[in-house]
VODO-508392 format. One record per residue (C-alpha): x, y, z; residue number from 1. Coordinates in Angstrom, 2 decimals. Each point is the difference from the previous one (the first is absolute). Example, Ala and Ser with C-alpha at 12.3 -4.5 7.8 and 13.67 -1.06 7.14 Angstrom:
SITE | 12.30 | -4.50 | 7.80 | 1
SITE | 1.37 | 3.44 | -0.66 | 2
This chain:
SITE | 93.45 | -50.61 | 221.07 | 1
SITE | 2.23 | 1.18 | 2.78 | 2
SITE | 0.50 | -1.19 | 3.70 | 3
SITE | -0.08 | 2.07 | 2.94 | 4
SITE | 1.65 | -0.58 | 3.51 | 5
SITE | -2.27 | -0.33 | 2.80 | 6
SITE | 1.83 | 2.33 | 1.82 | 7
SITE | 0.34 | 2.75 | -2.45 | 8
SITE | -3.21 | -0.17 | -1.88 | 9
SITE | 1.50 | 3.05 | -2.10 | 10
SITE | 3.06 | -1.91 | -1.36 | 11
SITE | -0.44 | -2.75 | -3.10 | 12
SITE | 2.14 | -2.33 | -1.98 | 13
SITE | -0.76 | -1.91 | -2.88 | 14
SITE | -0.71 | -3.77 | 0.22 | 15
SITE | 3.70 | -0.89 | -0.78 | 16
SITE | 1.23 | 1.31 | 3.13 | 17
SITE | -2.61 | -0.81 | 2.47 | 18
SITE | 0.24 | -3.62 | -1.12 | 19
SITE | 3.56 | -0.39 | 0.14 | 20
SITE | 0.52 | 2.18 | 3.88 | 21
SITE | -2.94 | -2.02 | 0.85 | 22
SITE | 0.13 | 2.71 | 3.44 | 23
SITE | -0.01 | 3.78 | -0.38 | 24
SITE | 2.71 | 1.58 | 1.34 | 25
SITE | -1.85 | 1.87 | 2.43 | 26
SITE | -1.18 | -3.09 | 1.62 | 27
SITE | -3.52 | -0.24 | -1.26 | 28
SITE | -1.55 | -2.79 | -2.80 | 29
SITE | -0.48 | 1.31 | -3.51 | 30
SITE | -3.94 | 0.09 | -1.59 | 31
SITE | -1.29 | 0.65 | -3.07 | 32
SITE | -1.13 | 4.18 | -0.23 | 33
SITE | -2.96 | -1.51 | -1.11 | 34
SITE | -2.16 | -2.96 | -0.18 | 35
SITE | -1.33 | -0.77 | -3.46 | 36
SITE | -4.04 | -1.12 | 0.20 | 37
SITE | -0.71 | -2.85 | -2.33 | 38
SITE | -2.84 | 0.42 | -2.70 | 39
SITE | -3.10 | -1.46 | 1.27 | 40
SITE | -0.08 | -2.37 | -3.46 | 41
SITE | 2.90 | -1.52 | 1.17 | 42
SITE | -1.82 | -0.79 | 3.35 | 43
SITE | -2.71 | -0.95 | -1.99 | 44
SITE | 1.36 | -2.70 | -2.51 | 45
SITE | 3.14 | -1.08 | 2.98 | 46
SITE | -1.21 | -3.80 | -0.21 | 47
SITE | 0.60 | -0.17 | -3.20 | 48
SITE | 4.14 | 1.01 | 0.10 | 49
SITE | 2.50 | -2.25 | 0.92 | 50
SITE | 2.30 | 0.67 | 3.11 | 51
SITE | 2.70 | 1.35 | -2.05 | 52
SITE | -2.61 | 2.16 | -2.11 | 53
SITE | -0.96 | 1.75 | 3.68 | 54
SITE | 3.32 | 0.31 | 0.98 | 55
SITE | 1.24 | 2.03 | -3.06 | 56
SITE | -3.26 | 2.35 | 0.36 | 57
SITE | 0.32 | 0.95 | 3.72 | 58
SITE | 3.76 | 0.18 | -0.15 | 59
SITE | 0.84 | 1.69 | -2.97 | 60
SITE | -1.37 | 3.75 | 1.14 | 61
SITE | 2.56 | -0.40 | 2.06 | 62
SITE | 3.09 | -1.30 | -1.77 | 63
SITE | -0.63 | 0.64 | -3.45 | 64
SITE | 1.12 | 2.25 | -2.32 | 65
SITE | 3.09 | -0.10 | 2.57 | 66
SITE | 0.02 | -3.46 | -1.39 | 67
SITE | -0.99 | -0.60 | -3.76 | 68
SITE | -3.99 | -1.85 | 0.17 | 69
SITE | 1.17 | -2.94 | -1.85 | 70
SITE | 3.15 | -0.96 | 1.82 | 71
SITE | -2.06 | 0.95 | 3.16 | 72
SITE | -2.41 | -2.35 | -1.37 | 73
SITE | 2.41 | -2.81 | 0.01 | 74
SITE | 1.46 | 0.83 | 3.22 | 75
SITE | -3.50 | -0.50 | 1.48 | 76
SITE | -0.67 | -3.49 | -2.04 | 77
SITE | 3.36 | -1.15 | 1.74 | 78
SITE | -0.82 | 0.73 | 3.16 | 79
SITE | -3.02 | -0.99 | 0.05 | 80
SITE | 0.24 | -3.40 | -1.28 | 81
SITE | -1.80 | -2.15 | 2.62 | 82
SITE | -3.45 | -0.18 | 1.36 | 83
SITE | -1.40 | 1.87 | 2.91 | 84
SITE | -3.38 | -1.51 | 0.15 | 85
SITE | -3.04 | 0.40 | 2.23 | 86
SITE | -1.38 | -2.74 | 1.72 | 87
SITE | -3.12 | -0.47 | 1.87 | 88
SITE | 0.23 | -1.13 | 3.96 | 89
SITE | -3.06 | 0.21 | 1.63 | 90
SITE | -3.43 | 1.41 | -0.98 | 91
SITE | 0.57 | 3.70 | -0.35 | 92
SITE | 3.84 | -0.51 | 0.22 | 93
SITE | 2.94 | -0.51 | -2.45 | 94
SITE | 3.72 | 0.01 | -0.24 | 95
SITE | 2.31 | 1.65 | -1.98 | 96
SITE | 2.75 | -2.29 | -0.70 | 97
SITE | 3.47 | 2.27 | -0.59 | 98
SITE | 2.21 | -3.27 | 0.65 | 99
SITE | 0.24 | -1.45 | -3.78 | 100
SITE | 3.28 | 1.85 | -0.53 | 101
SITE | 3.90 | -0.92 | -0.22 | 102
SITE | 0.06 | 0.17 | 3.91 | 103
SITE | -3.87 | -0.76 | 0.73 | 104
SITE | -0.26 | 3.53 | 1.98 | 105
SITE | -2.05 | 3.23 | -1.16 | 106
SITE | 3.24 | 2.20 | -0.29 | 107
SITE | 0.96 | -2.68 | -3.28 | 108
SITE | -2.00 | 3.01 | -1.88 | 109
SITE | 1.28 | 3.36 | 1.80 | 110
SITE | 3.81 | -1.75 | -0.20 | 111
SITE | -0.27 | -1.43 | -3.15 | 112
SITE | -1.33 | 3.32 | -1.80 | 113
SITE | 2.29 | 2.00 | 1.92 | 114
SITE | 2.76 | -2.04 | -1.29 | 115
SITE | -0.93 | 0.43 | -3.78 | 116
SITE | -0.42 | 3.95 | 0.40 | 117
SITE | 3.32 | 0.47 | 1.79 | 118
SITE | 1.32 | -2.54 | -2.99 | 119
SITE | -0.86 | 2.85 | -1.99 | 120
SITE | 1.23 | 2.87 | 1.55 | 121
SITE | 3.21 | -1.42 | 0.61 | 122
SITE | 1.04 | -0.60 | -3.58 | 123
SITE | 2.06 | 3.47 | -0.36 | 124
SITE | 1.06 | 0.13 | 3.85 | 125
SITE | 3.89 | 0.26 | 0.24 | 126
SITE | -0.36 | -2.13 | 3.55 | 127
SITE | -1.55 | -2.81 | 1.45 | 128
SITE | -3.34 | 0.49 | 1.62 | 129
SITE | 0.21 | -1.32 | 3.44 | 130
SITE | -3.34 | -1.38 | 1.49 | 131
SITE | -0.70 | -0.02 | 4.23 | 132
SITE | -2.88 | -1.50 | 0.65 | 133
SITE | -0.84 | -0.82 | 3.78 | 134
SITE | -2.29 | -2.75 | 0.45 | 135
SITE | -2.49 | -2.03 | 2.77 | 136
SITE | -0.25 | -2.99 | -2.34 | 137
SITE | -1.52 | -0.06 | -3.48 | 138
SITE | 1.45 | 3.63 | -1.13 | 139
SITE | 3.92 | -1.69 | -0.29 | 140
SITE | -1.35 | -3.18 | -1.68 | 141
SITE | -2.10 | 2.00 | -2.89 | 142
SITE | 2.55 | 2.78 | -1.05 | 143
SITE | 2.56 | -2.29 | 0.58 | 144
SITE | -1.27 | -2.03 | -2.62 | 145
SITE | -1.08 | 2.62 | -2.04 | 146
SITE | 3.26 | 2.08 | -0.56 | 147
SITE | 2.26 | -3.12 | 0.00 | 148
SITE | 2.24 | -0.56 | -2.42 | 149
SITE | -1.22 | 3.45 | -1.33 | 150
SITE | 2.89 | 1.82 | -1.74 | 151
SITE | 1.55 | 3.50 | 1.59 | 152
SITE | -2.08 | -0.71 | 3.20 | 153
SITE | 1.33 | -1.21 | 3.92 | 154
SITE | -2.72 | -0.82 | 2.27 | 155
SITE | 0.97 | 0.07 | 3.79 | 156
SITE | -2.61 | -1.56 | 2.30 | 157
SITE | -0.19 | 0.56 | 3.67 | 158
SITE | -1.98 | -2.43 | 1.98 | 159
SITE | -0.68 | -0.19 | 3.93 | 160
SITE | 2.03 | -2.92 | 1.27 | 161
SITE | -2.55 | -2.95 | 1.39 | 162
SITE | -3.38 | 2.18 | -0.99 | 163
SITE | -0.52 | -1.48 | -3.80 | 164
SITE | -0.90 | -4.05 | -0.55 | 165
SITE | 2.38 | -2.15 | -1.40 | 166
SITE | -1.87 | -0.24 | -3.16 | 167
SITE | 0.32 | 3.90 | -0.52 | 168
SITE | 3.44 | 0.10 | 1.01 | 169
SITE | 0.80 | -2.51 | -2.61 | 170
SITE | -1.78 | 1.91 | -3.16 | 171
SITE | 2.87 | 2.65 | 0.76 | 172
SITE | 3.10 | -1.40 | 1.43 | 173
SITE | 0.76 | -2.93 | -2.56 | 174
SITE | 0.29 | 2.16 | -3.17 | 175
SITE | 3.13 | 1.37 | 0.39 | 176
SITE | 1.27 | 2.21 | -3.13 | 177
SITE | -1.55 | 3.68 | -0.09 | 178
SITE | -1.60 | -1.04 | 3.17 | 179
SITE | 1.33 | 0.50 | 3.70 | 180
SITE | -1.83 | -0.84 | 3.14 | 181
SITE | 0.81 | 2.04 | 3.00 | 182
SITE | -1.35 | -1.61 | 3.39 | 183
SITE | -0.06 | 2.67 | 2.55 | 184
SITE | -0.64 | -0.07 | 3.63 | 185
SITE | -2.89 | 1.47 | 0.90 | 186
SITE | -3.23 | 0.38 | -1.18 | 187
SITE | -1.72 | 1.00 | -3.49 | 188
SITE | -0.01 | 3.51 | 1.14 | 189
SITE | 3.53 | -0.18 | 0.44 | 190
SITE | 0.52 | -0.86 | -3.54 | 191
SITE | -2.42 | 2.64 | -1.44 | 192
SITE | 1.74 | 2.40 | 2.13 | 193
SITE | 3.11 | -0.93 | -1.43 | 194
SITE | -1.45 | 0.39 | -3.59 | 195
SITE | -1.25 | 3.18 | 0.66 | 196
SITE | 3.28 | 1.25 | 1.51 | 197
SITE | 2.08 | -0.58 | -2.55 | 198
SITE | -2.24 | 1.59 | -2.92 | 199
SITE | 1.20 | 2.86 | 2.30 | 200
SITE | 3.63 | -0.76 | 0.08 | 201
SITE | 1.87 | 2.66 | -1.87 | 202
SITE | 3.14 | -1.63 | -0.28 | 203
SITE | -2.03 | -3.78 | -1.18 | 204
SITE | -1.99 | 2.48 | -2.52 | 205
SITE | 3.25 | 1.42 | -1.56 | 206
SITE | 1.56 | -3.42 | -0.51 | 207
SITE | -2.94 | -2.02 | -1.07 | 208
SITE | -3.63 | 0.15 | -0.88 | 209
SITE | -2.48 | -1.28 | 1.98 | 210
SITE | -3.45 | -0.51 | -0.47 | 211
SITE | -2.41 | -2.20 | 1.75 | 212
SITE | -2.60 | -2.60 | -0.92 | 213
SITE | -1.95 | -0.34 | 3.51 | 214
SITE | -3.88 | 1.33 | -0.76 | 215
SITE | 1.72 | 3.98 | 0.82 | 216
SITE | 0.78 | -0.21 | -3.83 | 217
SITE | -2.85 | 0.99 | -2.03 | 218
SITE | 0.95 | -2.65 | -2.82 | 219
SITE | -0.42 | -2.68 | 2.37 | 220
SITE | -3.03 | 1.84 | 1.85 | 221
SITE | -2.19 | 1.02 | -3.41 | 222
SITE | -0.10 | -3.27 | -2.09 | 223
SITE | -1.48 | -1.56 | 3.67 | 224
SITE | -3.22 | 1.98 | -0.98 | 225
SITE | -0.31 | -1.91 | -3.32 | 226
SITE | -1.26 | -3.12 | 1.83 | 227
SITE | -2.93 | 1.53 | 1.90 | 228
SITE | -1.23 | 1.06 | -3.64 | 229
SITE | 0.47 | -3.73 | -1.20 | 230
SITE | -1.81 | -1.00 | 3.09 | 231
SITE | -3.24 | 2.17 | -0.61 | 232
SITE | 0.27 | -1.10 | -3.77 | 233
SITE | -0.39 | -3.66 | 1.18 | 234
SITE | -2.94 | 0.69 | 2.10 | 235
SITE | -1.71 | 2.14 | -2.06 | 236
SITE | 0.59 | -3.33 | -2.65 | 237
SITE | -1.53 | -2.27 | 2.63 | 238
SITE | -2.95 | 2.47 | -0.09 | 239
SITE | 0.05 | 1.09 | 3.60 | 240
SITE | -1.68 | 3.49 | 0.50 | 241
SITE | 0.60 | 0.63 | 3.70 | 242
SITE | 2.53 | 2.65 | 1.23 | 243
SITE | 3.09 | -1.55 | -0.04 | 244
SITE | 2.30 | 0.50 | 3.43 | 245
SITE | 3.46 | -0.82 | 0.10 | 246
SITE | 1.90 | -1.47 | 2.81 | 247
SITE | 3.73 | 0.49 | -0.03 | 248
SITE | 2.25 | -1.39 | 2.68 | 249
SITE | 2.60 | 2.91 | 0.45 | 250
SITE | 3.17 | 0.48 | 1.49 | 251
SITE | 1.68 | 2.44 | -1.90 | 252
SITE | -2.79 | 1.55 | -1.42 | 253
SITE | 1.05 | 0.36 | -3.75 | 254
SITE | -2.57 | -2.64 | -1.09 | 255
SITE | -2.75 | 1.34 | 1.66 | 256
SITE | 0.99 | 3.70 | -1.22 | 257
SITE | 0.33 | -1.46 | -3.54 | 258
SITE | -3.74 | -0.89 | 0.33 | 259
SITE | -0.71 | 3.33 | 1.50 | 260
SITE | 1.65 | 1.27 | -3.26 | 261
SITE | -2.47 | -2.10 | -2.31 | 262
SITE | -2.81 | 1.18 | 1.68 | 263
SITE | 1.03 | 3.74 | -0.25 | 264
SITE | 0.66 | -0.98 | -4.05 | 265
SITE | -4.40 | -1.00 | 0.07 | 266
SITE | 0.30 | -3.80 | 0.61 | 267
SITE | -3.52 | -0.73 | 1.89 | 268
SITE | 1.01 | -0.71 | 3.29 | 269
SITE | -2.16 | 0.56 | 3.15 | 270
SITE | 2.65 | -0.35 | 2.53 | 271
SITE | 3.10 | -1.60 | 1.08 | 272
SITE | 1.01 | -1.54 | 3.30 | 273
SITE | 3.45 | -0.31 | 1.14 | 274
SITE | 0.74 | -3.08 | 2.07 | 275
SITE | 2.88 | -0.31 | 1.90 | 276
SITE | 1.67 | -2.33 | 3.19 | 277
SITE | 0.73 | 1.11 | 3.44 | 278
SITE | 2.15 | 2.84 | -2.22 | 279
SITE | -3.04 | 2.33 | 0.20 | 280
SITE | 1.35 | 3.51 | -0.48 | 281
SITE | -2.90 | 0.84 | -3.04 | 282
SITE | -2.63 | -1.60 | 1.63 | 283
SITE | 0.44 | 2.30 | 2.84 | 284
SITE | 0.68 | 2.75 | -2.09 | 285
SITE | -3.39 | -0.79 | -1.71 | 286
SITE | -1.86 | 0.31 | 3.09 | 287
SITE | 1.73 | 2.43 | 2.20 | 288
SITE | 1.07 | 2.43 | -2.79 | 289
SITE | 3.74 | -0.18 | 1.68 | 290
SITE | 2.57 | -2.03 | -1.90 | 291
SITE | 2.80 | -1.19 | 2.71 | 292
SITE | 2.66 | -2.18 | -1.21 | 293
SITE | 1.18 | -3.13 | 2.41 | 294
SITE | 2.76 | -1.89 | -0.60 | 295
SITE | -1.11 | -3.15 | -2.24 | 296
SITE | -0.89 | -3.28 | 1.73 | 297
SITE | 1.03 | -3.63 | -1.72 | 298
SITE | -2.97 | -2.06 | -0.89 | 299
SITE | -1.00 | -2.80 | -2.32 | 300
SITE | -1.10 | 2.34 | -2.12 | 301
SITE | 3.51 | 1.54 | -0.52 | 302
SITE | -0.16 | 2.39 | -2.92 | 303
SITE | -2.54 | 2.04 | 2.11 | 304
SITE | 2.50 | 0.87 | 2.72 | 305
SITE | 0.16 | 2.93 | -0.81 | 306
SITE | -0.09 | 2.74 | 2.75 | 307
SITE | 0.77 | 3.21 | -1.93 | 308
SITE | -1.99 | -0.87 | -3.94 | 309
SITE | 1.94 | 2.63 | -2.04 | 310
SITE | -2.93 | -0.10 | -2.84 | 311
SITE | -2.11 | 1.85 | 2.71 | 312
SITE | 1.39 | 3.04 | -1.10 | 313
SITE | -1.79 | -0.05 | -3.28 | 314
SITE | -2.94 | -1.16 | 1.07 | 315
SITE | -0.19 | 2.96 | 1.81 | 316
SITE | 0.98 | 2.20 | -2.73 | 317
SITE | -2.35 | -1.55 | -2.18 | 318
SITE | -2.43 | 1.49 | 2.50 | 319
SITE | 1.25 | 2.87 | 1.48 | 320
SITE | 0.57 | -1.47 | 2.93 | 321
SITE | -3.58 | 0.55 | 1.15 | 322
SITE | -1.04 | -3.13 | 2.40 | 323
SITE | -3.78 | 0.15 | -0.86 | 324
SITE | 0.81 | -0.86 | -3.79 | 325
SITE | 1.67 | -2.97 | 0.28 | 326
SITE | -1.81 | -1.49 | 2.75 | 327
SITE | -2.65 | 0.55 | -2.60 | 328
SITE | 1.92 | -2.11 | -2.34 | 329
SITE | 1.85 | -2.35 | 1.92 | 330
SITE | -1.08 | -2.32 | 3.41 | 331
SITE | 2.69 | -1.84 | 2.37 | 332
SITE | 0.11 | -3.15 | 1.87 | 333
SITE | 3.12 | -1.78 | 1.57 | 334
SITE | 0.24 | -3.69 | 1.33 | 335
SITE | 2.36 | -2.12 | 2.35 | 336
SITE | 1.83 | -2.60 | -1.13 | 337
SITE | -2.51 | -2.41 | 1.23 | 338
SITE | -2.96 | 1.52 | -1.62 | 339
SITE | 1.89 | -0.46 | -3.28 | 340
SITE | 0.40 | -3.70 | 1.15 | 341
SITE | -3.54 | -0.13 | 0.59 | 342
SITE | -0.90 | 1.47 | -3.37 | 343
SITE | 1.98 | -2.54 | -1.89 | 344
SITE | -1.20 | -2.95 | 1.50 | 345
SITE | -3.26 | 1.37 | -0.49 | 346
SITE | -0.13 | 1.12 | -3.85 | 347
SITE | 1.69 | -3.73 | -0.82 | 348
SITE | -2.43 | -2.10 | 2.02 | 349
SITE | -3.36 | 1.93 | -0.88 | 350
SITE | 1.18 | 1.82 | -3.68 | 351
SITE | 2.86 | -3.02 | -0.79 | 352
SITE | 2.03 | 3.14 | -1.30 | 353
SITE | 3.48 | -0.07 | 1.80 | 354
SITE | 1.17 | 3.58 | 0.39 | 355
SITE | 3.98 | 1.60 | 1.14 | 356
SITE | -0.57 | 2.00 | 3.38 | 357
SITE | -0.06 | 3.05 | -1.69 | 358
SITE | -2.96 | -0.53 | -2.10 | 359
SITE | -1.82 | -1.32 | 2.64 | 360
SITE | 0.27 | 2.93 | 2.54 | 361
SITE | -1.36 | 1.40 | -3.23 | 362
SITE | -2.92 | -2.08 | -0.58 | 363
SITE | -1.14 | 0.12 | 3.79 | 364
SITE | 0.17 | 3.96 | -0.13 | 365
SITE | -1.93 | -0.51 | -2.76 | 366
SITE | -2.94 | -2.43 | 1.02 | 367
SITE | -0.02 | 2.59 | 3.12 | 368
SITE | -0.86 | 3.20 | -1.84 | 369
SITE | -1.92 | -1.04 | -3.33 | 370
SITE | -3.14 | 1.00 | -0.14 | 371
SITE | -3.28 | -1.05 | -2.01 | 372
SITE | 0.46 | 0.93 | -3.28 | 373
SITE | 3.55 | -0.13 | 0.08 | 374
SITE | 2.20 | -2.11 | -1.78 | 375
SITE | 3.77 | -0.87 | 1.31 | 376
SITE | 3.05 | -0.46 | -1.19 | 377
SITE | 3.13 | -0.87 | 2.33 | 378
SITE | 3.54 | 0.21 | -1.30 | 379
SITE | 1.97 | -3.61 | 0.42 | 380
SITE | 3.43 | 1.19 | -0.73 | 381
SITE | 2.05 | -2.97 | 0.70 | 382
SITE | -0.71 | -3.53 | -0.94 | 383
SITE | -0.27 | -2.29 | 3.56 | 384
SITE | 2.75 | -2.08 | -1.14 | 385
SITE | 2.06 | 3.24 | 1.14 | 386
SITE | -0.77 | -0.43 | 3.59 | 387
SITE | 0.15 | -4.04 | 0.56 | 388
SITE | 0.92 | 0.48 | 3.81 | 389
SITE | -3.50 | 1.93 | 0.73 | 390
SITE | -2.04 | -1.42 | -2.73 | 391
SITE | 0.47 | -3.24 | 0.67 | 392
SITE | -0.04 | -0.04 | 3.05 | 393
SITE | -3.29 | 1.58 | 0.13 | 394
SITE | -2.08 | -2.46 | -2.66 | 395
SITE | 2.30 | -3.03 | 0.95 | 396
SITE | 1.10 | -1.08 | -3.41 | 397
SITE | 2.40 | 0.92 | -2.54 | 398
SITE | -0.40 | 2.58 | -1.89 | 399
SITE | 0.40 | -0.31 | -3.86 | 400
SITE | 3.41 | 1.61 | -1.27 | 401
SITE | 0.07 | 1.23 | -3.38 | 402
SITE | 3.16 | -1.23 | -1.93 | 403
SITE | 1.77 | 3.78 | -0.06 | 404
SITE | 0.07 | -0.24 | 3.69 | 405
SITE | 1.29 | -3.01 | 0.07 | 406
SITE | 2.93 | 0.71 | -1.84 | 407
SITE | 0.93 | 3.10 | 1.91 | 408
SITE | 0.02 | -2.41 | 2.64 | 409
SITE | 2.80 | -1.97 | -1.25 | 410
SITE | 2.05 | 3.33 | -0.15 | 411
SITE | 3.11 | 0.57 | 1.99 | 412
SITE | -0.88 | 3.44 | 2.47 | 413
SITE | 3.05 | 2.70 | -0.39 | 414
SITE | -0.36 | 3.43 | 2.46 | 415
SITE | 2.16 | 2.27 | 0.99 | 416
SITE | -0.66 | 0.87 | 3.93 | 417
SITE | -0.21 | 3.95 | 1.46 | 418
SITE | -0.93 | 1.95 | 2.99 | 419
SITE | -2.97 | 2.28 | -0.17 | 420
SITE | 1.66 | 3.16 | -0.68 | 421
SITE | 1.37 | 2.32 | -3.17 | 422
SITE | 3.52 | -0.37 | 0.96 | 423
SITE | 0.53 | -3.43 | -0.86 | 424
SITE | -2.13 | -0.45 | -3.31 | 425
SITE | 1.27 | 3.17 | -1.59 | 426
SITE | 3.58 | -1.54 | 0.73 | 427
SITE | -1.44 | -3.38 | -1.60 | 428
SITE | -1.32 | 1.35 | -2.92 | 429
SITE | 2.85 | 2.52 | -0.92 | 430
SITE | 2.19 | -2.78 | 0.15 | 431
């Protein structure tokens, strides 16, 4: 299969390169020319297949034969090594847990599969692969952990100084090695700006290469749609027959375009709804038909401050950019700060479920537009341990820590500190 710019339809390149520019270099976000629709037997016997037996069978139209099926097959096995499972909340409610991972965020399987493709590809590169990845939180943590130590590959990670919690900051700063953390003053925009700039740079593109791992690479973006697969699977195990609707809280947008991409490949789906914070760009967009971008606002919910989600793009392309489809396919709902308060508090005292404040602006979009006959699934994409200051706070008791956060606590924090602007990370990373 080939991969087509956004912005130039007309011109393709072959997996290889749109993994490792990550960013066209006409600005726009690669796709796939087409997407592959899944044989309705594999639908019909899903519950049956394990999570890395789904994963190799949605992903491998589009990586295979650029990679051979049976070391693609073990690429997938890796990656997928943990469970995502799907948990039942409230009556016509349930959770899909994607915190079981290295790093206990959903972007453990985008980073970590990401990491063993570009393992691949870089065995007969002459150069390093270097890695710029601009994160709001849980982004730096996951493909910092998933490309460290990784042979042939630098990963640069530019964070927004004061806007990610302690605990996030830690799963990034205190590896050291392959790994440097770049705090920069201003926001995430800032940083993806940054990013984005320097995929541009002539003179940074003729001494290095650069790729990216944020959710504008497709090999982090695709594997995302593996777990909305897994997700129907379990359900369909459980023996629930309603419509399924999934809930995605969404900053960036390249989780909720990765289930757009599922459905388009058959998976039953009625409908999606995007839930967001005070960052409400889509939402808007959803009911106005005009997409205005605002500068992003910090909130407890940090890794949907997002003011600009680059993964809007494609879900444009994916439907020609015609308003009417995906407000057919997709609702929107935003919430304050307090409301996610109020939601947390809420779901732990009536449910006894303890959710991060991104899964809950989640589940409350979610209780607010299901339907009868409708059953819903909300994305929790960070354990709670993640966010002690707002958690906590909220349900007024500790929150459990799993041990592999607890030992990135111990860690030592290292960072290099920048200004928002080109100027001064080009000079840091050519030196």
């Amino acid at each position: 299969m080939q991969f087509y710019s956004t912005n130039s339809p007309d011109v393709k390149v072959s997996l290889k390169e749109a993994v490792l520019r990550g960013l066209a270099s006409d600005k726009g976000l690669f796709m796939p020319e087409v997407i592959p629709h899944l044989d309705a037997s594999f639908f019909g016997d899903i519950q049956n297949k394990s999570l890395p037996e789904i994963g190799f069978e949605v992903l491998k139209p589009f990586f295979c034969p650029d990679i051979p099926e049976e070391t693609f097959k073990a690429i997938v096995e890796d990656a997928l090594n943990f469970p995502i499972p799907t948990v039942p909340v409230s009556k016509n409610i349930y959770s899909l847990e994607l915190f079981h991972g290295p790093t206990l965020a959903f972007k453990d399987v985008g980073a970590r599969f990401m990491a063993r493709i570009l393992s691949y590809f870089v065995q007969d590169q002459e150069k390093e692969i270097n890695i710029l990845v601009a994160t709001s939180g849980d982004t730096g943590s996951a493909v910092a952990n998933g490309f460290f130590e990784v042979p042939g590959i630098n990963v640069f990670v530019l964070y927004p100084k004061g806007l990610v919690s302690q605990v996030q900051e830690k799963q990034f700063t205190t590896l050291g090695k392959n790994i440097t953390s770049i705090e920069v003053d201003g926001t995430f925009d800032d940083c993806q700006r940054m990013v984005k700039e320097a995929f541009l740079d002539q003179e940074l593109n003729d001494q290095l290469v650069l790729t990216s791992a944020n959710s504008i690479n497709l090999a982090r973006l695709l594997p995302q749609s593996v777990y909305y697969h897994h997700a129907y699977a379990q359900l369909k195990k459980a023996g629930i027959k309603e419509d399924v609707v999934f809930c995605v809280p969404s900053g960036n947008f390249g989780n909720l375009t990765a289930g757009l991409v599922a459905r388009e490949m058959g998976l039953p789906v009625k409908k999606f709804i995007a839930a967001t914070n005070i960052n409400d760009i889509v939402p808007k967009y959803l009911v106005t038909g005009e997409y205005v971008p605002a500068p992003s606002k910090s909130t407890i919910a940090n890794a949907m401050d997002v003011g600009d989600p680059s993964n809007f793009v494609r879900i444009m392309d994916l439907y020609d950019a015609d308003h009417s489809l995906v407000s057919a396919r997709v609702e929107g709902l935003s919430y304050t700060d307090d409301e996610i308060r109020v939601g947390i508090k809420r779901v732990d005292d009536s449910c006894r479920y303890v959710m991060d404040p991104h899964g809950a602006t989640a589940f409350m979009a979610l209780e607010n537009k299901l339907k009868s006959g409708e059953m819903g699934v909300f994305l929790e994409t960070a354990h709670p341990a993640k966010f002690p200051e707002v958690v906590e706070t909220v349900i007024g008791r500790a929150v459990v820590v799993p041990e592999r956060l607890q030992a990135f606590m111990k860690g030592v924090p290292q960072s290099s500190r920048l200004s928002a602007n080109l100027k001064e990370l080009k000079a840091f990373l050519l030196k």
